[in-house]
N, C-alpha and C positions, 0 to 999 in steps of 0.2 A: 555587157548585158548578162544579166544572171539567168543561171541554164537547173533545172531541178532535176532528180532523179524520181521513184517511186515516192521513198519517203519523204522527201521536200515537197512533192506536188500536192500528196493529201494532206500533209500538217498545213500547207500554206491555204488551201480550199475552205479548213477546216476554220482556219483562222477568220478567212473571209467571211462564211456565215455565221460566224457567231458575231462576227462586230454587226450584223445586221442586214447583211443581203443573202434572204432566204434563196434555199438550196432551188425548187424551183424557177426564181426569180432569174438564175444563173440560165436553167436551162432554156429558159423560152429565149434570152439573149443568144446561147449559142445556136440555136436553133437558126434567129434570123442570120446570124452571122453565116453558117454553112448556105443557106437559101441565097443571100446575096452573092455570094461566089459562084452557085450553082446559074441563079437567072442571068448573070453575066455571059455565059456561053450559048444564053438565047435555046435548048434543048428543052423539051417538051414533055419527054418522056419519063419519068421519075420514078427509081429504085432503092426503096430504102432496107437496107439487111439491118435489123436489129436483133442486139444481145440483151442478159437480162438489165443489166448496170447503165450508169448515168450516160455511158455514149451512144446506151440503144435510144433512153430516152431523146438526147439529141437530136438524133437521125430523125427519130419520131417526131419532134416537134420542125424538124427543117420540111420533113415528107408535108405535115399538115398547112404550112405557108404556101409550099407549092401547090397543097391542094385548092387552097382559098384562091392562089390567082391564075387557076382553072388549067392545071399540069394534068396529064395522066400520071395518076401515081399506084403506087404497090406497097405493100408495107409487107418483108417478108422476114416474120419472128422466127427464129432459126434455134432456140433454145427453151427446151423443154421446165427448164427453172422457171418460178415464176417470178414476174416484173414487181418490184418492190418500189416504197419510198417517192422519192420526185418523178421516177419513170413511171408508176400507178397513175399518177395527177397525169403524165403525157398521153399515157393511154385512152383513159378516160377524156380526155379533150378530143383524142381522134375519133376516137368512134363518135362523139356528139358530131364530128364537122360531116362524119361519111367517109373516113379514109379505108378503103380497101388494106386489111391486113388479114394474111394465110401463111401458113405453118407449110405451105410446100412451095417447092422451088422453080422454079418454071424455065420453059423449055430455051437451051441457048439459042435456036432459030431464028426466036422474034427478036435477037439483040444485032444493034449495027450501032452508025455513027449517030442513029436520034438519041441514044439510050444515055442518064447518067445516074449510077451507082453510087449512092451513099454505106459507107462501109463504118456500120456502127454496133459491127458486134462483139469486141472485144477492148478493154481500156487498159489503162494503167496498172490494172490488177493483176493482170496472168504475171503466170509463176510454172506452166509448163506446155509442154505441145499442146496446141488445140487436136481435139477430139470429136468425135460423131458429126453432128449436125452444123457447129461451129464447123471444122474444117471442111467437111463436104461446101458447105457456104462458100470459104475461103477459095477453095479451088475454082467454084464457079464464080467469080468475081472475078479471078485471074483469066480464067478463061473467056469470058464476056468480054475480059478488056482485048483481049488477041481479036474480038471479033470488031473493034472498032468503038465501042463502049467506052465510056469517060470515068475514072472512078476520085472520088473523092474520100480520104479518110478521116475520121472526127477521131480529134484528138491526135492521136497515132494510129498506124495500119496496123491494123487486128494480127497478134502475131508476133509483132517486134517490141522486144524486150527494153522498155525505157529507160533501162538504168545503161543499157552496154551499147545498145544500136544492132544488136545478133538475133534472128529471127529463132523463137521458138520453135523449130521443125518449119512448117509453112507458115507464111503471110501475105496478107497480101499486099499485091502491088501497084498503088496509087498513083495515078497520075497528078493530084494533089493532096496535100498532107494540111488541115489546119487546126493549130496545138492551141488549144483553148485554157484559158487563165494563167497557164504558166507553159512556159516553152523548154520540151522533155531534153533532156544533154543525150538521150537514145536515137536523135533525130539525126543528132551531125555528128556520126560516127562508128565507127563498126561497117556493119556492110548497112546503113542504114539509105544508103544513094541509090541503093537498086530497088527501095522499096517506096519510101516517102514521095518521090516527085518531086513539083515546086512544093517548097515551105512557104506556109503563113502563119501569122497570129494574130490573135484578139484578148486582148486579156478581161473581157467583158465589161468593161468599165469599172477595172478593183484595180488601177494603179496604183492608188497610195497605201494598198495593204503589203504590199510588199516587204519581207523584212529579209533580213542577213542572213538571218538561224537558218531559213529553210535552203537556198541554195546552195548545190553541190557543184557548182562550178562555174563559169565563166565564158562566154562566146568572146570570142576574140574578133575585133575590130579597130578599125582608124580610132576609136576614139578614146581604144585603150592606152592610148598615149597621147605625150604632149613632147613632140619630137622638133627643138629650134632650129632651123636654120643656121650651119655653122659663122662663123665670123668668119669676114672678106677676110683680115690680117692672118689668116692660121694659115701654117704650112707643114710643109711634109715632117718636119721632126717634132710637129706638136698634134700629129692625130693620129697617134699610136703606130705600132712596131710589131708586125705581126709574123709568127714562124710557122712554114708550115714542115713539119715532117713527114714527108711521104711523096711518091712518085719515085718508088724503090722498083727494082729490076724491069718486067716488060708493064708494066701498070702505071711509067711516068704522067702518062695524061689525067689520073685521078689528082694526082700531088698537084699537079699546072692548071687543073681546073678549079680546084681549093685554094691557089694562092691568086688565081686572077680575080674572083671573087673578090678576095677578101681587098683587091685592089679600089676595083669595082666601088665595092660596097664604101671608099672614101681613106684605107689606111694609107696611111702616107708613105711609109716601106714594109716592102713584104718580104721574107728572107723565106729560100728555100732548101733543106739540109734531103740532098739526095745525090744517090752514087750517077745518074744523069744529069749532068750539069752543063756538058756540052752544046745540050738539047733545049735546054727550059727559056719559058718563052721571055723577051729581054727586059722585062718588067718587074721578074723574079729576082733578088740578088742571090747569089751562089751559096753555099755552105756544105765543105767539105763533109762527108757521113760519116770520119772518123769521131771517134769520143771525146778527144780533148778540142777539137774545131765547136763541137757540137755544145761541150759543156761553155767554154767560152761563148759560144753567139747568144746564149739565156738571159748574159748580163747584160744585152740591149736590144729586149723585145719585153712588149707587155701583155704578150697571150701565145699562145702556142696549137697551131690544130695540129693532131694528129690522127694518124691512120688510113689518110687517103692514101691507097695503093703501096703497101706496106706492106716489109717481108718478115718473118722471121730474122733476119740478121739484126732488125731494130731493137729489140726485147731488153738491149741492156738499156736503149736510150729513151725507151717507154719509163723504164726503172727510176732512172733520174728523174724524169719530168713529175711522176708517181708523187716523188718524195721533195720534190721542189714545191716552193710557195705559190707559184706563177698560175694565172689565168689560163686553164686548159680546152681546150674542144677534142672530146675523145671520138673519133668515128669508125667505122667498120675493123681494121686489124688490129686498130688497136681496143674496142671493145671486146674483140674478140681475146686479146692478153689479160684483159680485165676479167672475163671468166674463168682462163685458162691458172692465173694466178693467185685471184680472191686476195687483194692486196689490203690491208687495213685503209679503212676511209682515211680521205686526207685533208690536211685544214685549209690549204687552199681551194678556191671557187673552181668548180670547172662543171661542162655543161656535155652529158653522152646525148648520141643522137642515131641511136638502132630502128632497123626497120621492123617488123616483128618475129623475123628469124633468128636477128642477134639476140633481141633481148629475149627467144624462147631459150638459145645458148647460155644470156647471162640466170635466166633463172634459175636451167637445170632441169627444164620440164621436157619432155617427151612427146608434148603436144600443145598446138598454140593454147593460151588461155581465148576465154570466148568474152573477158570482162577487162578489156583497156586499162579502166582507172584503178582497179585490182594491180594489175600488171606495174604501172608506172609507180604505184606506191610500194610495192615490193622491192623496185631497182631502187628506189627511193634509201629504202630501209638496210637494203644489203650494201650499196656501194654508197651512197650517199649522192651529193650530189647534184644536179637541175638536169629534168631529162626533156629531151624531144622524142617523145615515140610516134615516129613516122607511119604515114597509113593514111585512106581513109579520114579526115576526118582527125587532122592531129593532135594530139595530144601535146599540153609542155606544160610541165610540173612537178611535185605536187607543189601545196600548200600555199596558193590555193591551186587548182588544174584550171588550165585555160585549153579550150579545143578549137580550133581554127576549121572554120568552116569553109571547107573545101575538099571535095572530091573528086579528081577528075585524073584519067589517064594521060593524061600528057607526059606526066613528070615519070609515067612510068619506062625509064631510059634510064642504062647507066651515066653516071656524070651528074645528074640532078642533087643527089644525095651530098656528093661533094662540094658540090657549090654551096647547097645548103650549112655545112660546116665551117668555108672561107669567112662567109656572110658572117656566123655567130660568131668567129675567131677576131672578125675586122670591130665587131660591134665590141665586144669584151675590151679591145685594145684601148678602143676611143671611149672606155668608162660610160659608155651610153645605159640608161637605166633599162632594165629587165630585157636585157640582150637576145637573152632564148626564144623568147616572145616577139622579139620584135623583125630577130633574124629570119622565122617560121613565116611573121606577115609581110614580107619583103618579099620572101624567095614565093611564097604564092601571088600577091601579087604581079611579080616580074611574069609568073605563067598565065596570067589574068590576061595580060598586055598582050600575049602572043596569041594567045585565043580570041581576042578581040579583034586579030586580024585575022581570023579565020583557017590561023592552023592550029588543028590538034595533034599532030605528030612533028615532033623537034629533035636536034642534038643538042644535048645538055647544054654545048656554048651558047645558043642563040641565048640560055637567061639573061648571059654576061653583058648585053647591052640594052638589058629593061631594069636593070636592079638602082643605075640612079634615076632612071625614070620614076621609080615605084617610089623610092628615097625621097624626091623632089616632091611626088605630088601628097606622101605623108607629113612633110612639113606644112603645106599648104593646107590639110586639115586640122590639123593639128592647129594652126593660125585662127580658121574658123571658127572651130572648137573651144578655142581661146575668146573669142569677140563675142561669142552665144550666148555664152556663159558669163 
């Protein structure tokens, strides 16, 4: 599913009206569309905050449906600019119906659970902190909502930056979010989960305008693939050969949680090169952590993770793998030798997977960036490469970027991150198409599974028995996907 940024969302609008659905004609459509979200929760009370641009008129025309099927409603214009264009034509239709609209703010007293907030005073446009009358707004929205107040956002939450998902200073915070004609890539990512709510969309009835040029990225789903079902006859020496390096000194459980994955995830042997071998769990095969054991096992494995739980002592065997041909998975130590070193890119495929402290280290920056797709086409640029940038809201790219829609703490635990690596290392092995991608929807997935049964706090192991669960049931779409079509 194609995700837009600023510039994708107006060139694509722009496009729509000119093939002939006037600019109004859009509005009164999203109008009803906010309305019908709104009369769903049966509330009576109706607060519409408008700005000057197309999401105030919105609100305005959602405020005026409610007015027609006899809501209390408010219309509170919070911007001294005046209303221009399609939002002129909404104004004008309200005051013809009788909709109460005032320039002052009214008291948080009278708000509780009857009240619901349409938040339509800022869009796709900003470009910097909201200011005066806008933000005073903003905060009293937030605060309405602490008092039990329902709020709804048009478009996106006033405030949060569509290209990145990072709040301009304040925004506010929606308890639903719906992104009208095209669905913003600022929504599912960044710190975008503490602001949007439930997501919806509506593309107003302009499917078929849709074209290529204008989107900037990709939502990631089951349907981004078409993943078969292996063959009954395959076995362990024909579904790839995976190495992991790492589970070096007291950190062996990161290397053992990387190769049980990558077990998991379907490889048929997993080899494990660490000075604990006594330890590793019996599913691992051994490999001694000297250099000539090590250069040897290269010649019958088809992917290599490194860096889970990895010391310093490995640096010459990062080196080799650097400059070897072989399917790599760089993760945490060893990303971190990857900045420490700045190695010439290399012609073999291999896939880094930082959270965004590593990659502040690969960059060289001093402070996080606040612009993800900025970030991952940098690491892009400098090291080469296929990146997972963990977070939030993931990132795996570029060219084109896909962001996997998922935010949630769970995965916030050590051990996640490695598994996440085994996963792409087992995928690389078995030649499965767009591995990075596919390893990212696997391993959230498998934390889908575990939230469904109603926990949100885990150790990292419990993935290791949802991953061919999640495996199984992406073949399964993927089938259907197939017969749909």
């Amino acid at each position: 599913m194609k995700l837009y940024d600023r510039k994708g969302a107006i060139s694509l609008e722009r496009e729509v009206i000119a093939s002939g659905s006037p600019g109004f004609l859009l509005m009164m459509r999203a109008g009803l569309a906010i309305w019908d979200q709104i009369k769903q929760t049966g509330r009576k009370r109706i607060w519409a905050f408008i700005g000057p641009g197309n999401n105030g008129g919105d609100a305005l025309i959602a405020a005026c449906f409610a007015k027609l099927e006899g809501c209390e409603v408010t219309c509170i214009k919070t911007d001294v600019t005046s209303i221009k264009n399609d939002s002129q034509l909404a104004m004008n239709f309200s005051k013809n119906i009788g909709l109460s609209i005032t320039n002052r703010t009214p008291s948080l007293k009278h708000f509780g659970s009857q009240d619901y907030i349409i938040d339509g005073l800022l869009g796709i446009g900003i470009s910097r902190s909201p200011e005066d009358d806008i933000l005073d707004s903003i905060n009293f929205i937030n605060s309405a909502k602490e008092k039990d107040a329902s709020v709804i956002s048009v478009d996106i939450p006033s405030g949060l930056n569509p290209n990145t998902g990072m709040p301009f200073g304040k925004s506010v915070r929606a308890d639903m979010t719906l992104m009208l004609l095209t669905q913003k890539q600022g929504c599912y990512t960044g710190l975008a989960a503490d602001y949007v709510g439930h997501l919806l969309f509506d593309n107003l009835g302009t499917s078929n305008h849709e074209t290529k040029e204008c989107s900037s990225a990709i939502l990631l789903s089951s349907k981004t693939f078409d993943l078969k079902p292996r063959s009954p006859i395959k076995h362990k020496c024909s579904t790839g050969k995976v190495l992991i390096l790492g589970g070096w000194g007291e950190m062996q459980g990161a290397g053992f949680l990387a190769g049980l994955a990558a077990v998991k995830a379907g490889t048929g042997k997993v080899f494990i090169c660490t000075p604990n071998l006594s330890s590793r769990p019996m599913e691992l095969i051994g490999i001694k952590p000297d250099l000539n054991s090590f250069k040897s096992s290269l010649e019958d494995v088809d992917a290599v993770v490194a860096g889970s739980g990895l010391t310093v002592l490995a640096e010459k065997h990062l080196d080799i793998l650097w400059s070897s041909d072989i399917p790599l998975v760089f993760d945490a130590f060893a990303l971190r030798w990857l900045a420490k070193h700045k190695p010439k890119k290399r012609n073999g495929y291999w896939i880094g997977t930082p959270h965004s402290e590593e990659a502040r280290v690969l960059l060289g920056t001093n402070e996080l960036t606040k612009d993800r797709f900025t970030e991952i086409n940098l690491l892009h640029e400098r090291y080469g490469g296929k990146w997972i940038l963990k977070g939030p809201g993931t990132l795996v790219g570029p060219n084109p970027t896909f962001i996997n829609n998922f935010s949630n703490s769970i995965l916030a635990t050590g051990g996640t991150g490695d598994i996440l690596a085994g996963i792409a290392g087992a995928f690389l092995a078995q030649n499965c198409i767009m591995p990075a991608e596919l390893a990212t929807f696997i391993h959230t997935s498998a934390a889908k599974k575990i939230l469904e049964e109603n926990s949100s706090r885990i150790a990292a192991s419990e993935l290791l028995s949802k991953i061919g669960v999640a495996i199984n049931e992406l073949e399964t779409k993927s089938k259907e996907n197939r017969i749909s079509n």
